[in-house]
C-alpha positions as a Python dict, from the first residue, in 0.01 Angstrom:
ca = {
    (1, 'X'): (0, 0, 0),
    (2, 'X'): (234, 150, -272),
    (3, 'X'): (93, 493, -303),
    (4, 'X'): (-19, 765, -66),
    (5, 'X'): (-148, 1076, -193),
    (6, 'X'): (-341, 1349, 28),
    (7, 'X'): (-423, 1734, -13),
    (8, 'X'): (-533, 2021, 114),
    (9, 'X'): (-862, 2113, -140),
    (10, 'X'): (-990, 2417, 124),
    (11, 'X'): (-933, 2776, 128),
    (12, 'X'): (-841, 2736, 511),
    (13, 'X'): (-456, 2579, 615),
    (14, 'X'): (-484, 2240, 854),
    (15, 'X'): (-302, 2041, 1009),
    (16, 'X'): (-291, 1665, 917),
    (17, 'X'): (-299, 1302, 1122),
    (18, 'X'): (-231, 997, 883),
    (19, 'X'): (-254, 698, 1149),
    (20, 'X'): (-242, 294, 1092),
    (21, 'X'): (-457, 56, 1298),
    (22, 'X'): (-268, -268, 1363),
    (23, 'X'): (-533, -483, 1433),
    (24, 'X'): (-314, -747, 1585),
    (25, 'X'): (-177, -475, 1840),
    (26, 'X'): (-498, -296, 1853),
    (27, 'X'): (-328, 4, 1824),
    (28, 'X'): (-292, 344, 1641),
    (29, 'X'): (54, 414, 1509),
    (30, 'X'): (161, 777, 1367),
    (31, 'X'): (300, 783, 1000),
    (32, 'X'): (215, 1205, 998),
    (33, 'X'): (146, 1396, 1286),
    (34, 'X'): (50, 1747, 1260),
    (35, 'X'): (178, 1817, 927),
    (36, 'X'): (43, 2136, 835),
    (37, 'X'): (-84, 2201, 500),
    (38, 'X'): (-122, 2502, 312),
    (39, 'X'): (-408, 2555, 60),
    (40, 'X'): (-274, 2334, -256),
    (41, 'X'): (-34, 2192, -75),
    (42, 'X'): (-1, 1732, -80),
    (43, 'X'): (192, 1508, 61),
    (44, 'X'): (274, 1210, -174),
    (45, 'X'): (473, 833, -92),
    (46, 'X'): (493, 662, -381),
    (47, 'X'): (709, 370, -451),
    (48, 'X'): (1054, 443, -219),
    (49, 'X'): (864, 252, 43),
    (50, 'X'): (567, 71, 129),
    (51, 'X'): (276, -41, 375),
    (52, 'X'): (236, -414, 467),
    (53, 'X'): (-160, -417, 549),
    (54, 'X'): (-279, -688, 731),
    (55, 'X'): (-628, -820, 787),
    (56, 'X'): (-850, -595, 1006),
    (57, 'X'): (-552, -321, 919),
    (58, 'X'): (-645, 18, 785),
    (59, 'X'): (-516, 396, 745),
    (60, 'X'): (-677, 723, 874),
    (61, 'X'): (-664, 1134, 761),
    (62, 'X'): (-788, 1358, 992),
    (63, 'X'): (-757, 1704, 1023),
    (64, 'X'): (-730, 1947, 1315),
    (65, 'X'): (-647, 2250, 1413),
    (66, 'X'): (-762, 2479, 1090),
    (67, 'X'): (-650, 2868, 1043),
    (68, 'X'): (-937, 3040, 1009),
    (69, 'X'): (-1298, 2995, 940),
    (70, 'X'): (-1459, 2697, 763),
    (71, 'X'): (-1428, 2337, 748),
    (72, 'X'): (-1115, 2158, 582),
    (73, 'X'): (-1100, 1979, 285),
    (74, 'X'): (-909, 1701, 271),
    (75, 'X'): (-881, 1459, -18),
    (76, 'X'): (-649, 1129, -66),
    (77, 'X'): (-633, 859, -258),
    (78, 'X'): (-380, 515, -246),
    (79, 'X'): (-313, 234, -434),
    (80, 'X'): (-276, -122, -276),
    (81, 'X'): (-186, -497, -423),
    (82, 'X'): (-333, -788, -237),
    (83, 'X'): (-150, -1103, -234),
    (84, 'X'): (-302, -1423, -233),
    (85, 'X'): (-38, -1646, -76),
    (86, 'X'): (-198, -2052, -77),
    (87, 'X'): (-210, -2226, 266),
    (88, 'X'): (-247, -1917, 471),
    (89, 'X'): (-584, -1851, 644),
}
């Protein structure tokens, strides 16, 4: 994964979790914790480094902990390659 791109699209500031399941350690690892996000505000990586998913890997956005009343908005979007690489199961 090249690209991560998330914002906050809500009237209300939250705080944001991006997480990565390793399936092979089936575990949760912390790439954000707790940022917290104005209205308008994002939070973009994009090309200085990048994400080695593996199979059964994937990424997670939650949010928590909102000022105020109403439910948060959160959107994102990323961009991944997959790489065939012959011989490999």
């Amino acid at each position: 994964m090249n690209l991560l791109f998330f914002t906050n699209a809500s009237s209300n500031a939250s705080d944001v979790n991006v997480q990565w399941y390793r399936a092979s350690k089936s575990t949760s690892y912390f790439i954000i914790g707790g940022k917290n996000l104005s209205q308008g505000e994002f939070v973009q990586f994009d090309g200085g480094a990048f994400i080695v998913l593996e199979a059964g890997d994937y990424i997670t956005l939650e949010t928590t902990g909102t000022a105020g009343s109403g439910i948060p908005n959160l959107d994102a979007f990323c961009t991944v390659e997959e790489f065939f690489i012959p011989g490999s199961s």
